[in-house]
N, CA, C and O of each residue as an XYZ file, in Angstrom:
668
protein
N     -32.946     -4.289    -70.939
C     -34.006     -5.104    -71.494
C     -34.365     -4.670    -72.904
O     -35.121     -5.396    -73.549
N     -33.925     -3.627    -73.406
C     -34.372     -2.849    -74.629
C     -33.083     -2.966    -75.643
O     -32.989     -2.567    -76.804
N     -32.073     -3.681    -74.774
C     -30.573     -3.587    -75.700
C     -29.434     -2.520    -75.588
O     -28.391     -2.519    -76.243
N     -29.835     -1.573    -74.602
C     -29.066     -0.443    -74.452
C     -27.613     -1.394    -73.358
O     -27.627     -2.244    -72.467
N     -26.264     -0.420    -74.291
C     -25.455     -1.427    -73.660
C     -25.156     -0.153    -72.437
O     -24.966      1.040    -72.676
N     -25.189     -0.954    -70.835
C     -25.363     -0.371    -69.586
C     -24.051     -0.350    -68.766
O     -23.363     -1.371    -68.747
N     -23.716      0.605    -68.178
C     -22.667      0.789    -67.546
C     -22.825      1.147    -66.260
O     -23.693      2.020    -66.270
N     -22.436      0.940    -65.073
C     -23.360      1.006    -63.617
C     -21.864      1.254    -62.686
O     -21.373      0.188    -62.311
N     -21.403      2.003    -62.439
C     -20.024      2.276    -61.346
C     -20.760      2.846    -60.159
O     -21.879      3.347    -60.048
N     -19.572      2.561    -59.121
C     -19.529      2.718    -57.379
C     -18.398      2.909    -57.376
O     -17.740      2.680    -58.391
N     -17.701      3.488    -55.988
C     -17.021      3.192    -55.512
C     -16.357      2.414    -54.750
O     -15.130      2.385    -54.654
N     -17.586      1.362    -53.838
C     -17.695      0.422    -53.397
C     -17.654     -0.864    -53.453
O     -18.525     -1.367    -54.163
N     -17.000     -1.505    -52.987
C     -17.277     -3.338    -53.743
C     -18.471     -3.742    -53.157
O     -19.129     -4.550    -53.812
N     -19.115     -3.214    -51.598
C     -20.322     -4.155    -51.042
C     -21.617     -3.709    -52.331
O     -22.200     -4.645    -52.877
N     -21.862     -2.713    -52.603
C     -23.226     -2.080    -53.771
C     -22.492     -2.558    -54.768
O     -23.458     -3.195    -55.189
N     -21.666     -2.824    -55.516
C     -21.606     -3.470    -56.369
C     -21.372     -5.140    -56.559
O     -21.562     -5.749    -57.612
N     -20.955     -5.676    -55.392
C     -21.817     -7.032    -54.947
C     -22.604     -6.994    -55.340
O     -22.891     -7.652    -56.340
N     -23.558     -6.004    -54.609
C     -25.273     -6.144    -54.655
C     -25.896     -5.884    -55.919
O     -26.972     -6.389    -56.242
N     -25.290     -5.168    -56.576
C     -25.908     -4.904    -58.098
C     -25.061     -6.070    -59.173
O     -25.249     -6.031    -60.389
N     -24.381     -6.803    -58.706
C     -24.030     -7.965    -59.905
C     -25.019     -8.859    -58.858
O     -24.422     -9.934    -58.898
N     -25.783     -9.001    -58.250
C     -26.294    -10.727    -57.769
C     -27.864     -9.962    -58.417
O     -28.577    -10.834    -58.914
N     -28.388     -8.765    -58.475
C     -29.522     -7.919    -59.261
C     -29.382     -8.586    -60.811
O     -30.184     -9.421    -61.228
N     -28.092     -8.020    -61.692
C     -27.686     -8.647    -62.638
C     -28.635     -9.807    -63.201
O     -29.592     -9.908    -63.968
N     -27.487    -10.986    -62.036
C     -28.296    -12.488    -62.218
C     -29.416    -12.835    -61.981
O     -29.791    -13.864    -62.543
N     -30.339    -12.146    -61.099
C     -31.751    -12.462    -60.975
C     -32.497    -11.999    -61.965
O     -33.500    -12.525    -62.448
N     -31.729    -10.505    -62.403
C     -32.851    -10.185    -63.747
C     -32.299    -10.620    -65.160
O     -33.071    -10.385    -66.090
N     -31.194    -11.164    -65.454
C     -30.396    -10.980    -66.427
C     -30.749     -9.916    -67.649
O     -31.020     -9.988    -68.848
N     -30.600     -8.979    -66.731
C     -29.878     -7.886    -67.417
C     -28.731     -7.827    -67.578
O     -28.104     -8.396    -66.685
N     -27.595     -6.966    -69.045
C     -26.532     -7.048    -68.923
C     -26.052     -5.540    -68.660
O     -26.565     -4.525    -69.132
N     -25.188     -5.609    -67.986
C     -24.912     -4.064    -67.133
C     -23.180     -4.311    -66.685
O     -22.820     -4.822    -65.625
N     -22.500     -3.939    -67.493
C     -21.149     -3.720    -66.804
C     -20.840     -3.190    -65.839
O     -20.867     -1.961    -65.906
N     -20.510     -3.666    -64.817
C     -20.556     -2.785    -63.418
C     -19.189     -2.542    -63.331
O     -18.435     -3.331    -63.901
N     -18.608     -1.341    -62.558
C     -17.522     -0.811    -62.848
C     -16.835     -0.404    -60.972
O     -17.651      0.049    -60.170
N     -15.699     -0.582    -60.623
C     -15.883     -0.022    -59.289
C     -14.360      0.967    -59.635
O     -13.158      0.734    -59.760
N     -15.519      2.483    -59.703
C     -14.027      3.485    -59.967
C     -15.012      4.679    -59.771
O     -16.193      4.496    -59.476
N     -14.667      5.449    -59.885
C     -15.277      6.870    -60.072
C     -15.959      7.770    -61.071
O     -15.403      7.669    -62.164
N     -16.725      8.409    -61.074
C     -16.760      9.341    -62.313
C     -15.775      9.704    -63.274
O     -15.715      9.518    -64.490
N     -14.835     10.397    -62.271
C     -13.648     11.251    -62.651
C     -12.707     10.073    -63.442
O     -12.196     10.071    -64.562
N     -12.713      9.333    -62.629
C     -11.847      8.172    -63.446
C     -12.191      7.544    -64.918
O     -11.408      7.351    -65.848
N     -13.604      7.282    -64.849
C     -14.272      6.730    -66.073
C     -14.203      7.927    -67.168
O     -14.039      7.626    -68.350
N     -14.331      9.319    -66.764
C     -14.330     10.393    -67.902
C     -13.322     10.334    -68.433
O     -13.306     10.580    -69.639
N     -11.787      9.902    -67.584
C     -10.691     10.223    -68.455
C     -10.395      8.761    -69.346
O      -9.815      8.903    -70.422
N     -10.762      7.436    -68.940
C     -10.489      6.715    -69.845
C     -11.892      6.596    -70.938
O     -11.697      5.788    -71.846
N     -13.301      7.307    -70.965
C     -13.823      6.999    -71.707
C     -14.696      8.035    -72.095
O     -15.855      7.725    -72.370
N     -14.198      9.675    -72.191
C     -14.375     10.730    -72.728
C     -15.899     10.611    -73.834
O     -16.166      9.821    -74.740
N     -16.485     11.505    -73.390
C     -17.661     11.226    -75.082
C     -18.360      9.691    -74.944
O     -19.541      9.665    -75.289
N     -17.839      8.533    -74.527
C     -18.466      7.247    -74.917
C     -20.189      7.437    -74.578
O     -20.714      6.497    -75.174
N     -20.798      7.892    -74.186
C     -22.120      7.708    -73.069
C     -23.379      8.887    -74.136
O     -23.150     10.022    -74.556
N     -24.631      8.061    -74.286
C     -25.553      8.783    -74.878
C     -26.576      9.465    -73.894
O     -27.434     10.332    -74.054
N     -26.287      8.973    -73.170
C     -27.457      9.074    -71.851
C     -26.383      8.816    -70.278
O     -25.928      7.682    -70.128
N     -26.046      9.903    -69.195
C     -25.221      9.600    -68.217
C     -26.158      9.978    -67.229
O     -26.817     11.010    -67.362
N     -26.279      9.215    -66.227
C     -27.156      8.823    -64.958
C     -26.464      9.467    -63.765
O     -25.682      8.565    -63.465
N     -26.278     10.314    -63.012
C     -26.124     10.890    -61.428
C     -26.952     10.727    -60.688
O     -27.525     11.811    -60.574
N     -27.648      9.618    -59.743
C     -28.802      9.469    -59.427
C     -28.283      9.100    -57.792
O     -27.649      8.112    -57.422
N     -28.948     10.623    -56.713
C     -28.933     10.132    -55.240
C     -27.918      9.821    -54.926
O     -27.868      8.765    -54.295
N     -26.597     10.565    -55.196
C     -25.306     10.031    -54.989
C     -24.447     11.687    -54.345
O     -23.558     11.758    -53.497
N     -25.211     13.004    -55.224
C     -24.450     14.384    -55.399
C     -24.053     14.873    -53.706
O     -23.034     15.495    -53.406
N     -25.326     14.334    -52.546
C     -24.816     14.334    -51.505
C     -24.366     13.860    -51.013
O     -24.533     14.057    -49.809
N     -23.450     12.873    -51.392
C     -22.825     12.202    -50.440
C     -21.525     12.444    -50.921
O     -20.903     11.454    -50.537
N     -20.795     13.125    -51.494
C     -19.593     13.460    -51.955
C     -19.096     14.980    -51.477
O     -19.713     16.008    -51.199
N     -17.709     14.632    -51.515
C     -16.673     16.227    -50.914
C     -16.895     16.983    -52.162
O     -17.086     18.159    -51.853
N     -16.962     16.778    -53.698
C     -17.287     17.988    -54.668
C     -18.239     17.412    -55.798
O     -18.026     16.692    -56.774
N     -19.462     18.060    -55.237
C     -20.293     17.794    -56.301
C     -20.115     18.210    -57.741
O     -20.730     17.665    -58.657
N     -19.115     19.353    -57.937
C     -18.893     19.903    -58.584
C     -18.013     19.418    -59.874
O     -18.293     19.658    -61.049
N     -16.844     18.655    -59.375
C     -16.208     17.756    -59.938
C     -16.689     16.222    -60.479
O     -16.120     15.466    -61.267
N     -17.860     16.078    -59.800
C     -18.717     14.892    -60.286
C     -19.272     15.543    -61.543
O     -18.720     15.091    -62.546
N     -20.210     16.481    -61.804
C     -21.041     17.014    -62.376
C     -20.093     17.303    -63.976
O     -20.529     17.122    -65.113
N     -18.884     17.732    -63.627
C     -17.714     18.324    -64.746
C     -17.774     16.987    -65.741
O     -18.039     16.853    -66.935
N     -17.308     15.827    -64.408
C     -17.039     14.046    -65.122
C     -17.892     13.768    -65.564
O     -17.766     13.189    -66.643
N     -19.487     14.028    -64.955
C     -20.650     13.708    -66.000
C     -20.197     14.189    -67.191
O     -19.504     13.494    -67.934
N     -20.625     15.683    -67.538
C     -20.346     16.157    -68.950
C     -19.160     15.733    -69.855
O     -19.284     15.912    -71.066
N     -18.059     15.204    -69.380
C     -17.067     14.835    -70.099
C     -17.175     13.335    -70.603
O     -16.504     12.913    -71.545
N     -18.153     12.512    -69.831
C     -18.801     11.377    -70.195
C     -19.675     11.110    -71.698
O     -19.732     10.262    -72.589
N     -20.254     12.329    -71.363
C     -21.637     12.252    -72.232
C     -20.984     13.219    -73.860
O     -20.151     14.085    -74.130
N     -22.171     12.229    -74.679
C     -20.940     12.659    -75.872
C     -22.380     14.051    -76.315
O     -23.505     14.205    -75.840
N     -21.531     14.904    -77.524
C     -22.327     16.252    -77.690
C     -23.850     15.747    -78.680
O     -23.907     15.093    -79.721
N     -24.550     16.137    -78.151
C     -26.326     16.300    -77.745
C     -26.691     15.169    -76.726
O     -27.901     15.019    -76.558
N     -25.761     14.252    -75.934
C     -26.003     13.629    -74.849
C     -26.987     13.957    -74.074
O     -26.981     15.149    -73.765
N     -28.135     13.107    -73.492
C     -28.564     13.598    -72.350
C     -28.200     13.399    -70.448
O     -27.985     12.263    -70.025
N     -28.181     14.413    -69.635
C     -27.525     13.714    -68.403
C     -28.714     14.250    -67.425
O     -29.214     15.374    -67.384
N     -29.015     13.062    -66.630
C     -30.163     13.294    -65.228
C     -29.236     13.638    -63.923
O     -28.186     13.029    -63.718
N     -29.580     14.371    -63.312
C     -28.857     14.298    -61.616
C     -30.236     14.368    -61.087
O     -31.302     14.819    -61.507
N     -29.764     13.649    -59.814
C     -31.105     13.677    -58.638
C     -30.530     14.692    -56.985
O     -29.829     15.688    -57.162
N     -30.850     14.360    -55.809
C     -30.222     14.973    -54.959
C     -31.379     15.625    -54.232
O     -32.534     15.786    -54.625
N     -30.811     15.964    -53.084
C     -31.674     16.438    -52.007
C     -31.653     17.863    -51.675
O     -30.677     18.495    -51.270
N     -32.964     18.345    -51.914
C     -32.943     20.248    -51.439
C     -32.391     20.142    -50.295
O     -32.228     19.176    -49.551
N     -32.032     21.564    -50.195
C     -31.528     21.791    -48.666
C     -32.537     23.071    -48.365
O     -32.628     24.105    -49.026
N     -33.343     22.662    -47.051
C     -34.172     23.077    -46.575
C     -34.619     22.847    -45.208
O     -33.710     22.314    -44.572
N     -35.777     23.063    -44.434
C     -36.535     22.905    -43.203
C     -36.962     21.550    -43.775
O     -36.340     20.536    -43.460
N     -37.996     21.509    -44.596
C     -38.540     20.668    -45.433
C     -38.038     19.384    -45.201
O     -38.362     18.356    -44.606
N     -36.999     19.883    -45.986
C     -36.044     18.303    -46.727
C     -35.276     17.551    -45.260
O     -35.126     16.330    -45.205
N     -34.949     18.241    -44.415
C     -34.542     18.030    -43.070
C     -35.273     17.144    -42.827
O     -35.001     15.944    -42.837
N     -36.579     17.799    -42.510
C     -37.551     16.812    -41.802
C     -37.944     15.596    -42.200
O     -38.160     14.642    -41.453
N     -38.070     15.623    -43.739
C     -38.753     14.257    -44.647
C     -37.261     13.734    -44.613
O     -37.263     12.726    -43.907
N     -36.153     13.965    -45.022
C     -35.114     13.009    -45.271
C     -34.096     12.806    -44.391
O     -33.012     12.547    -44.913
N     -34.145     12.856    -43.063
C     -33.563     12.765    -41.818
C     -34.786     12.126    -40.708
O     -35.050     10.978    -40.351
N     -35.311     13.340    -40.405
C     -36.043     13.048    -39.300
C     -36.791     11.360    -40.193
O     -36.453     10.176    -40.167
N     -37.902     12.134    -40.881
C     -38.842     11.140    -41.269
C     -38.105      9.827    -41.833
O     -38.313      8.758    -41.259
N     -37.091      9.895    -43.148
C     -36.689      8.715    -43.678
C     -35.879      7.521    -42.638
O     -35.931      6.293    -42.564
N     -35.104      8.624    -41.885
C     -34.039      8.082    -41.448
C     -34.172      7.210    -39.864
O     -33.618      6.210    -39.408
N     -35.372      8.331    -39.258
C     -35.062      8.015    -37.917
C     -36.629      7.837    -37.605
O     -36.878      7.294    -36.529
N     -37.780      8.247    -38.452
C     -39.194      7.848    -37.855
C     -39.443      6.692    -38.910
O     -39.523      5.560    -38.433
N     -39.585      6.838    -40.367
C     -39.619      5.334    -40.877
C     -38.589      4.795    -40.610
O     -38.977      4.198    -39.606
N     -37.635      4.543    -40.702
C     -36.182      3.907    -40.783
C     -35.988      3.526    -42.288
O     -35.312      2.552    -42.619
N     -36.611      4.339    -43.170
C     -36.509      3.695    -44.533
C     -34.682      3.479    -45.055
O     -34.276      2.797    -45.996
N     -33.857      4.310    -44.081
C     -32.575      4.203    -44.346
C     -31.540      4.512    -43.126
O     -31.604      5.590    -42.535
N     -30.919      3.867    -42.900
C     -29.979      4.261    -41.377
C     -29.431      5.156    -41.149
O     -28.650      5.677    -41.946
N     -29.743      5.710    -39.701
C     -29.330      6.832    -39.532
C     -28.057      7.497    -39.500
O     -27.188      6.877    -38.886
N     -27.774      8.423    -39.920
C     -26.699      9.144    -40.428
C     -26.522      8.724    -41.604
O     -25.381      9.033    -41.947
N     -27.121      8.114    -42.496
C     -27.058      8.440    -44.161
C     -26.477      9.733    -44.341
O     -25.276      9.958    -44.490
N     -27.654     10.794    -44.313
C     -27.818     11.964    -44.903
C     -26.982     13.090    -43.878
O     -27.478     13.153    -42.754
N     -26.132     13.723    -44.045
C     -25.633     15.201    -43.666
C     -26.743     16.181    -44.315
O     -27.271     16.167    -45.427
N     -26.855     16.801    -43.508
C     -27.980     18.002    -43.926
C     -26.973     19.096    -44.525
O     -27.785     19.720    -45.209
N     -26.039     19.594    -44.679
C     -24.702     20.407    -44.431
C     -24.709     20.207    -46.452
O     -24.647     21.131    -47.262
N     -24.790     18.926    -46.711
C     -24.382     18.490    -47.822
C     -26.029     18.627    -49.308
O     -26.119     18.663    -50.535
N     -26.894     18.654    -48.204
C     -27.831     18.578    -49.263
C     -27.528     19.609    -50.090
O     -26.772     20.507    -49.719
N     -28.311     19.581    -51.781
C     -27.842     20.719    -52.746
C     -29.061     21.333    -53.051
O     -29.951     20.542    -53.364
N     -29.461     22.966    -53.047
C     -30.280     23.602    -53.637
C     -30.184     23.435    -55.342
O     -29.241     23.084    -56.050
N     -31.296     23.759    -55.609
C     -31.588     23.499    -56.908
C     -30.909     24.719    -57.889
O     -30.865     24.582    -59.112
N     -30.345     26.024    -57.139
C     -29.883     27.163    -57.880
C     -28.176     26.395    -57.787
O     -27.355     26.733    -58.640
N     -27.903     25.690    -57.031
C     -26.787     25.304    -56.902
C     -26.077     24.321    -57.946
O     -24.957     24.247    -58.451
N     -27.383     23.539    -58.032
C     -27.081     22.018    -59.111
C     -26.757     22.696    -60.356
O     -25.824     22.479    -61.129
N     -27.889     23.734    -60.424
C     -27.368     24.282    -61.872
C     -26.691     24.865    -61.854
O     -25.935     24.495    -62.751
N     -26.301     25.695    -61.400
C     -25.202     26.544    -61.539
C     -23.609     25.549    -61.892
O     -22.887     25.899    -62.825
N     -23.281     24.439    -61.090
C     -22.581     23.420    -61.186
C     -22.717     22.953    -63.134
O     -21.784     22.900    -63.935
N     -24.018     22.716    -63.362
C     -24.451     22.324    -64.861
C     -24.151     23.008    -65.298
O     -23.380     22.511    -66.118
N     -24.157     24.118    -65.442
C     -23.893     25.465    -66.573
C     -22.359     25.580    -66.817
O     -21.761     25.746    -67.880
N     -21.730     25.404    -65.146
C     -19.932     25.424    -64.986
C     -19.647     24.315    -65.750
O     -18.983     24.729    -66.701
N     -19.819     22.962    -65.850
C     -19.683     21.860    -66.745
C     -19.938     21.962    -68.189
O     -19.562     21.062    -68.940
N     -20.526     22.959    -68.605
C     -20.834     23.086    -69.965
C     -22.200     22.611    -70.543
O     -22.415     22.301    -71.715
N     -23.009     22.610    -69.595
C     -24.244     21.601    -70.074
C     -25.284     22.825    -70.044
O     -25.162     23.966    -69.600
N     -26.223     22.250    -70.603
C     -27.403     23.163    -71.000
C     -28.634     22.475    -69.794
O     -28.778     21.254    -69.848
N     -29.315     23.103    -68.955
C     -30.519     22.477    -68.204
C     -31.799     22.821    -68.812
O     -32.225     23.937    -69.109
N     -32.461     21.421    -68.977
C     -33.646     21.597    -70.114
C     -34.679     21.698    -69.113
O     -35.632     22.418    -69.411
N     -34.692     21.127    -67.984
C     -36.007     20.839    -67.150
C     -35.599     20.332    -65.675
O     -34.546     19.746    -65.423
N     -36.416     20.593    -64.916
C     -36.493     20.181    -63.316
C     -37.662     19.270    -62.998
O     -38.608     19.485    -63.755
N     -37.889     18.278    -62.068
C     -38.898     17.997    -61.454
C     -39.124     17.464    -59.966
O     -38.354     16.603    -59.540
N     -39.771     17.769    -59.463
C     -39.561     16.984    -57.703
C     -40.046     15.352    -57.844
O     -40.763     14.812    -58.687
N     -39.346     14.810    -56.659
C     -40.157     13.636    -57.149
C     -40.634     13.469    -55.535
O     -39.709     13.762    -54.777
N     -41.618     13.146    -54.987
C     -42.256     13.090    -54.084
C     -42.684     11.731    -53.263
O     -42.960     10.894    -54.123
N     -42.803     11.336    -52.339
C     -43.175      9.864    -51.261
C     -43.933      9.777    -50.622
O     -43.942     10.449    -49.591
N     -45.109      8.755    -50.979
C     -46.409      9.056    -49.961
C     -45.857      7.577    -49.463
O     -45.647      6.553    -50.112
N     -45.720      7.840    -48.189
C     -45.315      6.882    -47.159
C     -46.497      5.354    -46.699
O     -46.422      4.313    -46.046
N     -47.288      5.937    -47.355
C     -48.383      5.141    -46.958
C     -48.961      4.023    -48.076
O     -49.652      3.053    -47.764
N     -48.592      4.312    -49.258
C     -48.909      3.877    -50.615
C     -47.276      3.130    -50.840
O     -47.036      2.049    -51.379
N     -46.378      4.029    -50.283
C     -45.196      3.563    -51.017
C     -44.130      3.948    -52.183
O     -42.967      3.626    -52.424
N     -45.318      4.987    -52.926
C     -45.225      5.241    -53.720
C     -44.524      6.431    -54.544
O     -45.095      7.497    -54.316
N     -43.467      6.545    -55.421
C     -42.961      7.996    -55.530
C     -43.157      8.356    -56.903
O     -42.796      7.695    -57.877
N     -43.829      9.584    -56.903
C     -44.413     10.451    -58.201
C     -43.102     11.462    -58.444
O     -42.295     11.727    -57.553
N     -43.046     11.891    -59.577
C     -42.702     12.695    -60.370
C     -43.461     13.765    -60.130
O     -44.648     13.455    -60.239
N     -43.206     15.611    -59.670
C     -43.933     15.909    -59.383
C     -43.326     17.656    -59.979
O     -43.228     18.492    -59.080
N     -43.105     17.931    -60.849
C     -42.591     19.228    -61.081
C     -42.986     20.847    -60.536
O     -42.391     21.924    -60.584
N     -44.552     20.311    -59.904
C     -44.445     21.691    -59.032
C     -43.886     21.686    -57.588
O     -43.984     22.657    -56.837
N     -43.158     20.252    -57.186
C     -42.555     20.601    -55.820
C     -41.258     19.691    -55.865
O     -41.041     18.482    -55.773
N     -40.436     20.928    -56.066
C     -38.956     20.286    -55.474
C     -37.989     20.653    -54.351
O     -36.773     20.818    -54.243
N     -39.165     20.715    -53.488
C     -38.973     21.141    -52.273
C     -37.881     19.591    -51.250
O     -37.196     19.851    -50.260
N     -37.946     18.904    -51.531
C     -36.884     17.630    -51.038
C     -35.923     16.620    -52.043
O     -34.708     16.447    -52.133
N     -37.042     16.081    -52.708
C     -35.871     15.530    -53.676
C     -36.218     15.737    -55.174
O     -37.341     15.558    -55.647
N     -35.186     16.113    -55.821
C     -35.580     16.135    -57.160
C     -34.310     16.313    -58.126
O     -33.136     16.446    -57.780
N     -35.004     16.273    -59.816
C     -33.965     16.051    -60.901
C     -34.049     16.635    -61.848
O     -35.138     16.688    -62.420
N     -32.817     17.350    -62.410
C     -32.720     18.058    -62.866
C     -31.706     17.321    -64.636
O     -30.561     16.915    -64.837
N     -32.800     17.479    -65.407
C     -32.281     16.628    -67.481
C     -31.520     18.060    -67.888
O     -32.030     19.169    -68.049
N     -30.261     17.688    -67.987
C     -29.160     18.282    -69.023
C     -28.794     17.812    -70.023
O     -28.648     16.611    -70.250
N     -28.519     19.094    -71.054
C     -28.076     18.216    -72.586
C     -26.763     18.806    -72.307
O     -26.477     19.568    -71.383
N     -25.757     18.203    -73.535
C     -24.511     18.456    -73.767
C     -24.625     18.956    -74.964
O     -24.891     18.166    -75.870
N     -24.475     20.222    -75.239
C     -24.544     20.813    -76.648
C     -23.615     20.421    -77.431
O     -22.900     19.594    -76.864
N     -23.282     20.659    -78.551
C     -22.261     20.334    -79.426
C     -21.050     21.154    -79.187
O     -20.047     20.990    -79.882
């Protein structure tokens, strides 16, 4: 809506169905792409000012190799967001028990608990990629409002972590 030209990949054709019929209702323009990280880094190295990992890091065999393709995306002073789920008692409960199986906000067996990522982990992954981590924040769900805050003193379930790409 601001003119930024948008790039949106899956692996999937059904979510990317769903995000071209989004497209047409908002006309927004958003190239949607159905390939991979890894794939898009090698044909389009550097292209990206801003690269998005958002709620995706658990659901993959190497987060690690996602995180690399981010940085190879994003061109040098780029900024890159990842999101993702602590692994905890906590995060168990709110994003299994609670999301999955007491609200049903998402069907069950979404989430592997096995797979969620600690926050010493994400970075550590960022630092192996070459990226610099500027900041963390939790982002939090009051079930009752609906509503999800940004919340940097608790990233105790889900939260995101802004990397730059130095020069």
């Amino acid at each position: 809506q601001r003119g930024a030209a948008v790039t949106g990949i899956d692996m999937g054709a059904a979510p990317l169905a769903v995000a071209r019929l989004h497209r047409q209702e908002s006309a927004v323009e958003v190239d949607y792409l159905q390939t991979t990280a890894e794939e898009l880094a090698a044909a389009q190295a550097g292209n990206f000012d801003i690269v998005c990992c958002l709620e995706m890091l658990e659901h993959v065999p190497d987060p690690g190799s996602v995180i690399s393709a981010c940085a190879t995306l994003a061109r040098p002073g780029g900024s890159l967001y990842f999101s993702t789920i602590n692994r905890n008692p906590k995060a168990f409960l709110f994003a299994i028990v609670g999301a999955e199986h007491i609200l049903q906000l998402l069907p069950a067996g979404t989430h592997d608990y096995a797979k969620f990522i600690k926050p010493s982990e994400l970075a550590g992954w960022i630092r192996d990629a070459g990226l610099t981590v500027e900041g963390m924040t939790g982002l939090t769900y009051n079930p009752l409002t609906r509503v999800y805050r940004l919340n940097p003193r608790d990233v105790s379930v889900n939260y995101m972590i802004r990397a730059v790409k130095t020069a």
